[in-house]
N, C-alpha and C positions, 0 to 999 in steps of 0.2 A: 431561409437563408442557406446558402450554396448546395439547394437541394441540387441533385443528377450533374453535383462537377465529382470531377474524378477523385476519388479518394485517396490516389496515391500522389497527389500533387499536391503542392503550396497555394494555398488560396491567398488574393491580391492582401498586399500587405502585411502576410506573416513572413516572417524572417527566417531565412536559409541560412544558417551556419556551416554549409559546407561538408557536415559529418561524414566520416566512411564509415563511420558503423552499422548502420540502415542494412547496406549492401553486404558485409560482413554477417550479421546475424541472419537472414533471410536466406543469403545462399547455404546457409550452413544447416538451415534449420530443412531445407530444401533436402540436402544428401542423406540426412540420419534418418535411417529403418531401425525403428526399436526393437523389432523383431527378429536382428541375424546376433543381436549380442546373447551370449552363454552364461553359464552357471560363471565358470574359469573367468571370461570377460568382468563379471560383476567382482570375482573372491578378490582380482589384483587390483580393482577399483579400492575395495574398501577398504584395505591397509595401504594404498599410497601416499605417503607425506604431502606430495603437491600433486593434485589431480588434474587433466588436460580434460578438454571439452569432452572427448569422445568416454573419458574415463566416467564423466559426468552424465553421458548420456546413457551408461552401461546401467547404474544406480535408480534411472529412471525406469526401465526395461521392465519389460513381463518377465523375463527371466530373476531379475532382483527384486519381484513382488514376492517369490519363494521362499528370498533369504532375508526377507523384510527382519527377523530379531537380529541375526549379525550385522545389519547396518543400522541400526537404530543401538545396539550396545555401543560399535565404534564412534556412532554422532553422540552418542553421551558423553566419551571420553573427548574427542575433541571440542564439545561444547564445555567438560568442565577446566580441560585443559587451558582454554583462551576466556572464559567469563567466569568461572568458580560456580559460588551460589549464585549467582547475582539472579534477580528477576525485574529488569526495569518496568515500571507500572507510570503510563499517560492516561489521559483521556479526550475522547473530539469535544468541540462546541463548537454545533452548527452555529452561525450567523445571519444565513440568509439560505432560503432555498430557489431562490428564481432562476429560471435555468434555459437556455435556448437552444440548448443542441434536442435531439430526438431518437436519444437511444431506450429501443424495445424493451429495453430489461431493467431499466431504471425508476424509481418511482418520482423522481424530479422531472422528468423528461415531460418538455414543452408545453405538451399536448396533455397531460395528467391532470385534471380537474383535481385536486389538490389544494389546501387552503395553501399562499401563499408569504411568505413574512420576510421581515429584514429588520436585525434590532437596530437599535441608535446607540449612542456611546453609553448615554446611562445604564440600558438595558445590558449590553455587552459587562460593563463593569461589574453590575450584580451577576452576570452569570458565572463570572471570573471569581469573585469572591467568594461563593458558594462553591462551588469547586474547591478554593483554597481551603475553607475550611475540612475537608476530607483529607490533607494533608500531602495532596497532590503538586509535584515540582513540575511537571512538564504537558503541554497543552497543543494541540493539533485542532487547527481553524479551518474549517470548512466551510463554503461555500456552494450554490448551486453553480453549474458555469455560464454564468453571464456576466461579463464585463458591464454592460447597462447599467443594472443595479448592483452590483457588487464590485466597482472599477478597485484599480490599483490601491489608489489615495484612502478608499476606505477598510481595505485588509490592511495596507500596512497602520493603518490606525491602530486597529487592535491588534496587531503584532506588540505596536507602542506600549500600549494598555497591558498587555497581558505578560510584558517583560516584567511589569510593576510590581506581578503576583508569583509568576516561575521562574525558572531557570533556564529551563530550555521551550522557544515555542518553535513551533513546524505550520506550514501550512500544507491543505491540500485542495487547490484550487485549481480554476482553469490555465492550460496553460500561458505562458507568458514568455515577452522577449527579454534579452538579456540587460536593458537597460532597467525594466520594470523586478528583475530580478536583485541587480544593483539598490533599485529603491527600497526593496523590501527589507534586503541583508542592512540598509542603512537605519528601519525599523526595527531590527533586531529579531528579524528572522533568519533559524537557524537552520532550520530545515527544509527541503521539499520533497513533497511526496506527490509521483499521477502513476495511475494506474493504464498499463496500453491497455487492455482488455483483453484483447486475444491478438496474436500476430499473427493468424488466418487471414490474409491479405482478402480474400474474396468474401467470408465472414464476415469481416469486422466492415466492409463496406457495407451491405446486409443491415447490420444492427447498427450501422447510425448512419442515416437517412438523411439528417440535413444536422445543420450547423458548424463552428468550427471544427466539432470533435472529428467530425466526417473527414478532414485532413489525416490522415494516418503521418507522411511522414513529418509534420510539424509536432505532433505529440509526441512521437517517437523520441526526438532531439529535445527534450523539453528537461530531463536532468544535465543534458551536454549544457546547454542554454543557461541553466540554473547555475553550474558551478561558475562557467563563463563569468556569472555577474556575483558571484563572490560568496554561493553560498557552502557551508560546511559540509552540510550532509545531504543523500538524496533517496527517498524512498523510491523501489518500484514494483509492480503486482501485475497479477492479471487475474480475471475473476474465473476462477473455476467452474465450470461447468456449461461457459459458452461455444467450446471444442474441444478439440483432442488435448488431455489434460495433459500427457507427455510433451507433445510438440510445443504446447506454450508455458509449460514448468519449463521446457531448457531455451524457448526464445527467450525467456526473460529473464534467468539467470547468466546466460550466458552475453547477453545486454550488458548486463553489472557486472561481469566480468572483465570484457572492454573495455568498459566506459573505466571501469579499479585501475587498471592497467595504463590507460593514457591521461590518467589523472591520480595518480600514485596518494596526494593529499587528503581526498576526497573520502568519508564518511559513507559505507554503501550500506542500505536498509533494505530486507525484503517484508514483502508481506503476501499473504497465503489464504485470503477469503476465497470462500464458496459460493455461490448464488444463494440467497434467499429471498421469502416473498417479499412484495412492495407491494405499497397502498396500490389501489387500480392495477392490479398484477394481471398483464396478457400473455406474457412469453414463458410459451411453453415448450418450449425447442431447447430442453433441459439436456447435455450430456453431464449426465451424474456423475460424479464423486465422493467416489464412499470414504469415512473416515480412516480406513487403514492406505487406501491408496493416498490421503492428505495427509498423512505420518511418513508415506515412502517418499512425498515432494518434499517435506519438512526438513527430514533425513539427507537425503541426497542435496541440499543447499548445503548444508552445514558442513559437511564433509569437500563438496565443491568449492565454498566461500566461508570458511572455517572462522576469520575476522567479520562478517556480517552479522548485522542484528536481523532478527527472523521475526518478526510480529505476530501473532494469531489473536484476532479479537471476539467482538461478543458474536460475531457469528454462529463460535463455535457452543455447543452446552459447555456447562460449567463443569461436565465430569472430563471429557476430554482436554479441556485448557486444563486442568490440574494434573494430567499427565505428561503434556506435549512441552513442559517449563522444562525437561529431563534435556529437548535438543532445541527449542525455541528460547527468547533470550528477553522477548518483549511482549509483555500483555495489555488491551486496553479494563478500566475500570471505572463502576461508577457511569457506564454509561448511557446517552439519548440522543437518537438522532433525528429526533425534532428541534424546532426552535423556539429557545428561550424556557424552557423547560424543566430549568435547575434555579435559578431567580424567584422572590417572589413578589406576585402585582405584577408581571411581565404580559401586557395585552398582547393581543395578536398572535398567539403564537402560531407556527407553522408546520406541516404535518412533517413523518418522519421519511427517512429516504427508505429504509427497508425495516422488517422487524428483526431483534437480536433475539439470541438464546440464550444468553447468559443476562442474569438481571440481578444479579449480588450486585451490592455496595459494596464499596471501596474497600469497608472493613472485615466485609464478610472473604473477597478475593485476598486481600494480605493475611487473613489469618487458614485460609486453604493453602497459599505458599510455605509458610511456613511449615502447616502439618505433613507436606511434601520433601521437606527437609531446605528448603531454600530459602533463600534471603531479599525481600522485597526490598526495592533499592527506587527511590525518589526521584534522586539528581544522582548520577556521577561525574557531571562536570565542576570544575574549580576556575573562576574566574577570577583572574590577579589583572 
């Protein structure tokens, strides 16, 4: 499905909202050489009250990989200044992993001989329970991306469902248009979270080969699209280690920046995975990323989007997530990204998308927050 059409066009029937942002972050990402910004460049970076893009770009610099301790003391102080202790704690449950697009680095991807599954409601409900009982407020619903088996009608089901048990749920599913976005928020979903992957325009054609995802600029417009249809908040990421980690740390913060800006109400989320392996792992066209350079991305968001929640999940080991809570805001726990895996009696279940590093329970990660000095936090929302 839409193998060899052009990646940077709308395939028949996905929906153009018109955005200027596309061509905003792309020419922008086009002019910046990380390499002319200085020592000087980065020092007036990190003490600026409101930082501008190029400020942000300075922070990312080989030159501020030197002064990486004085921008991670100042993202401390502005992380405690705007969230205290706080450390919000979710977790995913996959639902289905059927998936049609064919991206190289995925272990859902089409072609991956993979056992395949997709719960029902009963199964969904015990997976939801059991989670509850870890004393979990907030849940993020996954899917493979295929509309086929996993349409609209049945995420917002479990949106339904999973209100019954949280407070807050989020999805991270294929994208969608702004009507389907509308349905969801009317399910009581709160959130949405896609990932671009990389904004390497000739890249990211490269690593998806056929299906929707293959459309760059419909993904792209996919949190514009979200709010459009009423939602709060919108996750965005890109997976490290598919290109140059500077050029798509500031394409995609610099995304959320815009998108903050022409929608002032709106809720912005980052998040900060690296590659890891997948079942049937073939892609080996690895640009590494070392841990102290995903402290300097971690860093320079926080200080660039000082009000953003920053995620880091179980990609990372368990010794670096219990340091990176100092400028990160959001952990996941408790987690599997297999399906149906938390339930019990749940037949069929379904392989995982990638493997994690971190594999504490819920109560083993709340009680590592706290020996960090911080405050594992539920819900922070009040609903009247």
């Amino acid at each position: 499905m839409f193998e060899n059409s052009n990646h940077m066009e709308f395939f028949e029937g996905m929906e153009d909202i018109k955005s200027d942002l596309r061509e905003k972050v792309l020419s922008k990402r086009d002019e910046i050489d990380f390499d002319t910004f200085t020592k000087a460049d980065v020092k007036t970076a990190i003490y600026k009250e409101n930082l501008n893009e190029m400020d942000f770009a300075a922070l990312l610099s080989p030159a501020a990989s030197e002064m990486l301790d004085e921008i991670a003391h100042r993202a401390f102080e502005v992380r405690k200044k705007h969230f205290g202790n706080c450390v919000n704690l979710f977790t995913p449950i996959y639902i289905a992993n059927y998936c049609e697009n064919a991206c190289v680095y995925c272990g859902f991807r089409r072609d991956n001989k993979i056992h395949r599954a997709k719960l029902d409601d009963s199964e969904i409900k015990r997976e939801m329970q059991a989670i509850k009982e870890d004393g979990l407020e907030e849940v993020l619903i996954l899917t493979g991306e295929s509309d086929k088996y996993s349409d609209v009608k049945y995420i917002a089901n479990a949106c339904k469902m999973a209100s019954e048990h949280f407070k807050n749920v989020a999805v991270e599913i294929y994208p969608c248009d702004v009507e389907d976005y509308k349905y969801l928020h009317e399910h009581h979903a709160d959130y949405v979270t896609v990932f671009q992957e990389t904004y390497d325009i000739e890249k990211y054609g490269q690593l998806h080969p056929a299906g929707k995802k293959r459309s760059f600029p419909y993904r792209f417009d996919t949190q514009e699209r979200a709010i459009l249809g009423g939602i709060r908040g919108v996750g965005f990421g890109v997976l490290f280690g598919l290109t140059d980690f500077r050029k798509d740390a500031f394409s995609n913060a610099y995304h959320a920046y815009l998108l903050q800006r022409k929608y002032p109400h709106a809720e912005i989320a980052m998040s900060c995975p690296r590659l890891r392996p997948t079942p049937g792992d073939s892609y080996d066209n690895y640009n590494k990323v070392t841990e102290r350079e995903l402290l300097q991305i971690i860093c320079a968001y926080r200080l660039f989007l000082p009000f953003a929640a920053i995620t880091v999940s179980t990609r990372e080991r368990a010794g670096f997530r219990k340091e990176i809570v100092k400028y990160a805001t959001k952990i996941s726990a408790g987690v599997s990204t297999g399906i149906g895996l938390r339930g019990k009696d749940i037949e069929d279940k379904g392989d995982d998308q990638f493997e994690i590093a971190d594999s504490r329970s819920v109560k083993e990660i709340v009680e590592s927050i706290k020996e960090s000095g911080f405050q594992p936090v539920m819900n922070d929302y009040l609903f009247v």
